[in-house]
Kinemage of the C-alpha trace (Angstrom):
@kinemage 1
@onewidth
@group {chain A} dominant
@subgroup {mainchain}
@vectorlist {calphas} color= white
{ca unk a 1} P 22.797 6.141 23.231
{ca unk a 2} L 26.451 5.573 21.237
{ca unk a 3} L 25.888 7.429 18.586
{ca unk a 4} L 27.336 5.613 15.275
{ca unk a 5} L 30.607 7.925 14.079
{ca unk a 6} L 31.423 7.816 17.838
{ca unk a 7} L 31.821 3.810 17.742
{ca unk a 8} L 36.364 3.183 18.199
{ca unk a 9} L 37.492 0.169 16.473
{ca unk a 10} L 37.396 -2.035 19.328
{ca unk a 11} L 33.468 -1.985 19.540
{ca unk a 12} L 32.758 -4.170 16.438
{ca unk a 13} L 29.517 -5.934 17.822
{ca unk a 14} L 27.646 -2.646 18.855
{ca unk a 15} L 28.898 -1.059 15.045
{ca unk a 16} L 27.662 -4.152 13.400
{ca unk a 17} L 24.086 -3.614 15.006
{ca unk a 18} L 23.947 -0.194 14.669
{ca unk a 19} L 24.210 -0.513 10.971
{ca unk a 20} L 22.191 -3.573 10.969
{ca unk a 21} L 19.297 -1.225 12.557
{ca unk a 22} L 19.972 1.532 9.961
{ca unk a 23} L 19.093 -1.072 7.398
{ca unk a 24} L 22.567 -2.597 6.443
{ca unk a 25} L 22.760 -6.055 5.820
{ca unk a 26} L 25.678 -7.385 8.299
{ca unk a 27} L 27.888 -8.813 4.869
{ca unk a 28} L 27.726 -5.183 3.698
{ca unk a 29} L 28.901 -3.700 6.828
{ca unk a 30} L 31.624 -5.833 7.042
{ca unk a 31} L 32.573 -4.665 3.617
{ca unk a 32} L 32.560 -0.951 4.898
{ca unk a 33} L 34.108 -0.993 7.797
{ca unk a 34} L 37.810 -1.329 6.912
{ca unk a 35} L 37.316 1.314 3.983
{ca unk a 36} L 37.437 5.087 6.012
{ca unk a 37} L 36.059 6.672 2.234
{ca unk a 38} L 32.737 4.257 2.720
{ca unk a 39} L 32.669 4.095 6.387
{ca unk a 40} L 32.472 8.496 5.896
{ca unk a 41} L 29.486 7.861 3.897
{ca unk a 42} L 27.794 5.009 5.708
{ca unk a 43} L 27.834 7.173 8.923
{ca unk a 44} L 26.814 10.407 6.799
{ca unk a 45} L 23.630 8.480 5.691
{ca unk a 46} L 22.714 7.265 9.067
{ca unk a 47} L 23.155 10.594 10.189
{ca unk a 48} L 20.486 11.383 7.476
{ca unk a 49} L 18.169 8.734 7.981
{ca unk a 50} L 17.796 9.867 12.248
{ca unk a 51} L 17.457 13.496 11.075
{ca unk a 52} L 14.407 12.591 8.913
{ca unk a 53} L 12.873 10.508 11.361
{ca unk a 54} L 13.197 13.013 13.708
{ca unk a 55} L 11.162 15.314 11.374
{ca unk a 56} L 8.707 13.209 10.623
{ca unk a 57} L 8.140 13.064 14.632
{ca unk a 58} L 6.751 16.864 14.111
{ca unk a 59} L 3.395 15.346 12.457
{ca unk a 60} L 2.874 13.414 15.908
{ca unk a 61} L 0.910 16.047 17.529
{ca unk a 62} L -1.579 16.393 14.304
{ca unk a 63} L -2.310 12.208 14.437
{ca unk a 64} L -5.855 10.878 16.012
{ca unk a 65} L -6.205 7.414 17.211
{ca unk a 66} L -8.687 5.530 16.042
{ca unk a 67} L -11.228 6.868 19.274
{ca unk a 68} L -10.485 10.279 18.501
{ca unk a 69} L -11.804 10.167 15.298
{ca unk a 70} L -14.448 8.062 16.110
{ca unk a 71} L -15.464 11.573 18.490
{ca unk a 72} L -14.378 13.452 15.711
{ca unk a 73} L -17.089 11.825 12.902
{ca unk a 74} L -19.881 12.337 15.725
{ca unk a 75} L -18.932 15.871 16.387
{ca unk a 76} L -19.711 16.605 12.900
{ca unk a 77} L -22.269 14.356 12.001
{ca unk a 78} L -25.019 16.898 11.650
{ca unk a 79} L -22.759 18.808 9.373
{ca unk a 80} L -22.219 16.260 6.553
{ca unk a 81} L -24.276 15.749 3.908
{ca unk a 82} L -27.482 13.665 5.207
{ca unk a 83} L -27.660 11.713 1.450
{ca unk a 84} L -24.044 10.551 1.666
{ca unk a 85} L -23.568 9.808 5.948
{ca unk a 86} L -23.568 6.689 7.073
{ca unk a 87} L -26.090 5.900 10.170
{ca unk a 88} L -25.071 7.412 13.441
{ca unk a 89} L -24.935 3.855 15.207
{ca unk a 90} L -22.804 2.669 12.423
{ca unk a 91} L -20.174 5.138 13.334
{ca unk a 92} L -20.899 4.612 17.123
{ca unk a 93} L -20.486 0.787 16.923
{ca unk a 94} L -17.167 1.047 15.239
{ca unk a 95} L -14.038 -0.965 16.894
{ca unk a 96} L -11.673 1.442 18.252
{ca unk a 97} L -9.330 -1.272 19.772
{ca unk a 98} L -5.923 -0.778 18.183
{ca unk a 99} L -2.226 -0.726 19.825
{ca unk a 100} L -1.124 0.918 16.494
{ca unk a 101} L 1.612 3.931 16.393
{ca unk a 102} L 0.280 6.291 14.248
{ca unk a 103} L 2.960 7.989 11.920
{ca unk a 104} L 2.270 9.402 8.109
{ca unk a 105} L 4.154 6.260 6.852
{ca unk a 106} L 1.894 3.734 8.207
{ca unk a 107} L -1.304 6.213 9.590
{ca unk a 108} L -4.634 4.156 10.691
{ca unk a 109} L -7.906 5.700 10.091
{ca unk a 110} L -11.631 5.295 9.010
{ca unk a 111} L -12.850 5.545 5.465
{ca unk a 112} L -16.497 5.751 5.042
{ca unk a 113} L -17.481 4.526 1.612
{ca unk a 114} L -20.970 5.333 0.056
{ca unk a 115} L -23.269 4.322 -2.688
{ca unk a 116} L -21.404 5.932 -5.702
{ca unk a 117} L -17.835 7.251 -5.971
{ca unk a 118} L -19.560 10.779 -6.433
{ca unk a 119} L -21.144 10.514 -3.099
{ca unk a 120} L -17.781 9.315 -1.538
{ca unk a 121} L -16.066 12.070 -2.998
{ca unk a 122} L -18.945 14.433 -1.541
{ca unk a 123} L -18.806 12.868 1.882
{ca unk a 124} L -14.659 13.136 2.279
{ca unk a 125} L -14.614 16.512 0.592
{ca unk a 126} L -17.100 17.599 3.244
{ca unk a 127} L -15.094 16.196 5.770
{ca unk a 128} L -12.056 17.706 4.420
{ca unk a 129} L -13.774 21.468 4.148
{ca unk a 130} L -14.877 20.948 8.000
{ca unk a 131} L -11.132 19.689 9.782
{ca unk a 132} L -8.518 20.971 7.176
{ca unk a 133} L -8.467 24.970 7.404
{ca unk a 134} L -7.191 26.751 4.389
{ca unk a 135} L -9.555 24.344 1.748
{ca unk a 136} L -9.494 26.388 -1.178
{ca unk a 137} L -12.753 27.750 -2.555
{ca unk a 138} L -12.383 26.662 -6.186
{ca unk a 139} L -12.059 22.919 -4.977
{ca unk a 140} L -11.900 20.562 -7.610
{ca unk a 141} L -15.659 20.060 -8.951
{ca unk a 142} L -15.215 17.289 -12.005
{ca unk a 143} L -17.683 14.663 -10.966
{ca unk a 144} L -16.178 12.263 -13.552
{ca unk a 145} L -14.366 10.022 -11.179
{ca unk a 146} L -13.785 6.496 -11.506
{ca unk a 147} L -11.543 3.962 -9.213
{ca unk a 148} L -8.630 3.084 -11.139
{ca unk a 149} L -7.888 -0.994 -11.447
{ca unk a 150} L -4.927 -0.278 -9.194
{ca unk a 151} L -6.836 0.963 -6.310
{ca unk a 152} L -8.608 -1.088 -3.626
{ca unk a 153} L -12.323 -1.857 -3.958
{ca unk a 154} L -15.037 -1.573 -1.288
{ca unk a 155} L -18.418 -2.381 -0.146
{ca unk a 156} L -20.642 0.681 1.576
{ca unk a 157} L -19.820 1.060 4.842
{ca unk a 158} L -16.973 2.321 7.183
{ca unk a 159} L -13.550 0.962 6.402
{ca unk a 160} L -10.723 0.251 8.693
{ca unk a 161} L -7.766 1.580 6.543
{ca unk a 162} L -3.716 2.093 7.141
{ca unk a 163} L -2.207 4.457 4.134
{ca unk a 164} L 1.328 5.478 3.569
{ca unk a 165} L 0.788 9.501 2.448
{ca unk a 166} L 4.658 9.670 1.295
{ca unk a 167} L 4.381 6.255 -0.415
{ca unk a 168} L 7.610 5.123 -2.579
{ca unk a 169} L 8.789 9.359 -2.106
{ca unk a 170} L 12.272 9.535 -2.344
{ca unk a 171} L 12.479 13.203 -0.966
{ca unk a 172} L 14.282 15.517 -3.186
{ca unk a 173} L 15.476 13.066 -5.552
{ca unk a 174} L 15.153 14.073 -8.582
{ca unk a 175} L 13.118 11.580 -10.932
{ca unk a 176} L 10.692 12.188 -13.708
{ca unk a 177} L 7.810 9.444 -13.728
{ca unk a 178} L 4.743 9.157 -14.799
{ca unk a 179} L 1.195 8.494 -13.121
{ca unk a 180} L 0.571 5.615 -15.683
{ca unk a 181} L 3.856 4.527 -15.391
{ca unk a 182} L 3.589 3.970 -11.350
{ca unk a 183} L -0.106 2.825 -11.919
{ca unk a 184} L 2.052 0.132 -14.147
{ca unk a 185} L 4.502 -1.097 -11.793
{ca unk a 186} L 1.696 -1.256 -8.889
{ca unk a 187} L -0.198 -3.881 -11.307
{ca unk a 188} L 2.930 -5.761 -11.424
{ca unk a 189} L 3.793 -5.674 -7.964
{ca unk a 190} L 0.204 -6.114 -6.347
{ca unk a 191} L 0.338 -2.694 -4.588
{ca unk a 192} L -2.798 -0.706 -3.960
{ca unk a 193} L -2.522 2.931 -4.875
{ca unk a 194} L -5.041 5.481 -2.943
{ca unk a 195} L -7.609 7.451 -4.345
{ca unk a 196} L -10.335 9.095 -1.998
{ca unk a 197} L -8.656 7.303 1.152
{ca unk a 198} L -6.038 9.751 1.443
{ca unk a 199} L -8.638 12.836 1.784
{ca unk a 200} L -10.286 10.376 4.571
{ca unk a 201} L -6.688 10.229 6.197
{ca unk a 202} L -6.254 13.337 5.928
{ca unk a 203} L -9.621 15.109 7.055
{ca unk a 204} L -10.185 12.624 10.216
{ca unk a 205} L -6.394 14.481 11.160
{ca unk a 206} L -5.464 18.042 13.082
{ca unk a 207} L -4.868 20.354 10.401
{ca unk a 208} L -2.170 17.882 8.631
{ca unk a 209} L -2.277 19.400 5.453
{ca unk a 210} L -0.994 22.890 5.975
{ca unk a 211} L 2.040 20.668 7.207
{ca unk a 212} L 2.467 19.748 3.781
{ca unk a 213} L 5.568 21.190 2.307
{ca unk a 214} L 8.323 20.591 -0.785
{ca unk a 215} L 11.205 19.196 1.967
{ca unk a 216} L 12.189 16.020 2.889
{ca unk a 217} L 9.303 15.400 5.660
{ca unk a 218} L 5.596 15.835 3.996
{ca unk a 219} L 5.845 16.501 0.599
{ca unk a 220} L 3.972 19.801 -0.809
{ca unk a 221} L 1.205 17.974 -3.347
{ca unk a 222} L 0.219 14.251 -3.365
{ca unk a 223} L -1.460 12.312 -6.423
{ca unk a 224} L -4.309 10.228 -5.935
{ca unk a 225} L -3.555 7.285 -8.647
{ca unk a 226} L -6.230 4.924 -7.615
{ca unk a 227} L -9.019 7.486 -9.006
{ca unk a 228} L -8.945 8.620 -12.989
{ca unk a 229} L -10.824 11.897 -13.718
{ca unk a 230} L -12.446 13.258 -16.960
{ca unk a 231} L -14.612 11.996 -19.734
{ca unk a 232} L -11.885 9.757 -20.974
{ca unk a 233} L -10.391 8.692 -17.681
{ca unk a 234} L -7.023 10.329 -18.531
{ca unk a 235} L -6.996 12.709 -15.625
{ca unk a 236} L -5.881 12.696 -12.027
{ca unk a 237} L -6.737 14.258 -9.319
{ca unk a 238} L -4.050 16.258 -6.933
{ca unk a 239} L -4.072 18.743 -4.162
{ca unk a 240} L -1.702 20.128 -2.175
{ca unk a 241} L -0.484 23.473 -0.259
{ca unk a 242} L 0.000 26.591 -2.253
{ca unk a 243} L 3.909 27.205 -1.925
{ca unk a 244} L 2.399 30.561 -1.648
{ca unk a 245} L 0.274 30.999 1.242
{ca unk a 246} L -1.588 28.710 3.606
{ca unk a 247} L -4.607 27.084 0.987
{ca unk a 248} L -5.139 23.341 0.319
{ca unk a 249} L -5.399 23.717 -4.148
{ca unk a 250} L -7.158 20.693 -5.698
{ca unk a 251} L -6.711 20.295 -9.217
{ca unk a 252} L -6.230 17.615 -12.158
{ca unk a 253} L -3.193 16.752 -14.072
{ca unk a 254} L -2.604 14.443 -17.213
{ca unk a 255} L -1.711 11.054 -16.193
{ca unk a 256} L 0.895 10.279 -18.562
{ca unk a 257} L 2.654 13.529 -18.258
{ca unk a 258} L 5.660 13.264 -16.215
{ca unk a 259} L 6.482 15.003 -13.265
{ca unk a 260} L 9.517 15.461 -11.009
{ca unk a 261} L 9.358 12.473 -7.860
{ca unk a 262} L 5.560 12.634 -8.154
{ca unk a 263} L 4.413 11.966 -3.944
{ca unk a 264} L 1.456 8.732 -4.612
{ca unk a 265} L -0.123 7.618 -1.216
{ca unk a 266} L -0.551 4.085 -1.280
{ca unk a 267} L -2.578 1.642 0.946
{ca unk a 268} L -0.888 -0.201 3.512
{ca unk a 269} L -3.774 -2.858 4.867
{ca unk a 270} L -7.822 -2.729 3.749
{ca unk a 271} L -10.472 -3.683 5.893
């Protein structure tokens, strides 16, 4: 493979598609390539952009197909709580069919909705507790959960779900917003924000969340805007790996405080 700062002058096609595939528009290469300043940076980003897709490569080995958590739900089917499971044909009748690349940007997966959002919470922090090692033992216990207007609505069942865990992330850039405010623009912009379909994603993984880190791959503590917490709703549910040792931490934070490039999983297709 030519790599792009190796490219000599007399190889315009092959530089005009190799910025074209990093996600330049061909009038803006043109623009660049006769200024050596902006041609630097151009190839300095590209440079960046391979090196983080080659990082987030490292989750590969932690992603299930669709079959393998099929297995994975049946393994442990006697372990969940019997209120909140769904049948054990239900799970064995699912469609595993899918020619889908799983990557934490666009990850497939099964999300089994119950009766209540209580008992969905129950269910997926269950299924968390059983796949995810490292669960902390004062897991977040506020039963006053309710699905945010942002956030996708279901029917009981099992769901067919593909979830973006970094969402809109823009690494470590640094940029104070708000869980309202993002809540806001996804209104405007017809996005679906994730609440309980991330721990689904998550748990129905290898142990993916003691991947989690504060570096420009997984980021360290995700918020799960589709879901508002406490009596008044004004709460939000987060979890994440202790910087400090290897525990999963659920907690709530204040939705309209702002926070520093806040990490919001958002929903990719519903089924």
């Amino acid at each position: 493979m030519t790599r792009l700062f190796d490219i000599n002058a007399g190889q315009l096609h092959a530089l005009l598609m190799a910025l074209q595939n990093g996600g330049f528009t061909l009038e803006n290469a043109l623009d660049v390539i006769d200024d050596e300043e902006r041609s630097q940076f151009v190839a300095s980003s590209l440079r960046l952009k391979a090196d983080l897709d080659a990082k987030k490569g490292h989750f590969t080995p932690y992603l299930r197909t669709l079959k393998q958590q099929q297995k994975l739900l049946l393994d442990l089917y006697d372990r969940f709580p019997q209120y909140e499971r769904p049948q054990r044909y239900v799970i064995q009748e699912l469609d595993t069919d899918s020619d889908h690349v799983q990557s934490i940007d666009d990850l497939e997966f099964y999300f089994v909705v119950c009766k209540t959002v209580e008992d969905t919470w129950r269910f997926n922090k269950r299924l968390i507790e059983l796949t995810q090692p490292g669960v902390s033992g004062d897991f977040y216990t506020d039963m006053s959960l309710k699905v945010h207007q942002s956030a996708a609505m279901y029917n009981r069942g099992i769901h067919r779900i593909r979830i973006n865990l970094r969402g809109d992330w823009q690494g470590n850039k640094k940029q104070l917003r708000s869980i309202e405010g993002i809540r806001a623009h996804a209104l405007i912009d017809n996005e679906k924000l994730a609440g309980l379909e991330a721990l689904a994603a998550y748990g129905l993984q290898d142990p993916l969340l003691l991947q989690m880190q504060c570096d420009n791959t997984l980021p360290g503590f995700s918020f799960l805007a589709g879901l508002t917490s406490g009596k008044d709703s004004s709460g939000i549910l987060m979890f994440g790996k202790d910087p400090f040792g290897p525990t999963i931490r659920f907690t709530s934070w204040e939705a309209a405080f702002k926070v520093n490039n806040p990490v919001v999983p958002t929903l990719i297709s519903t089924n």
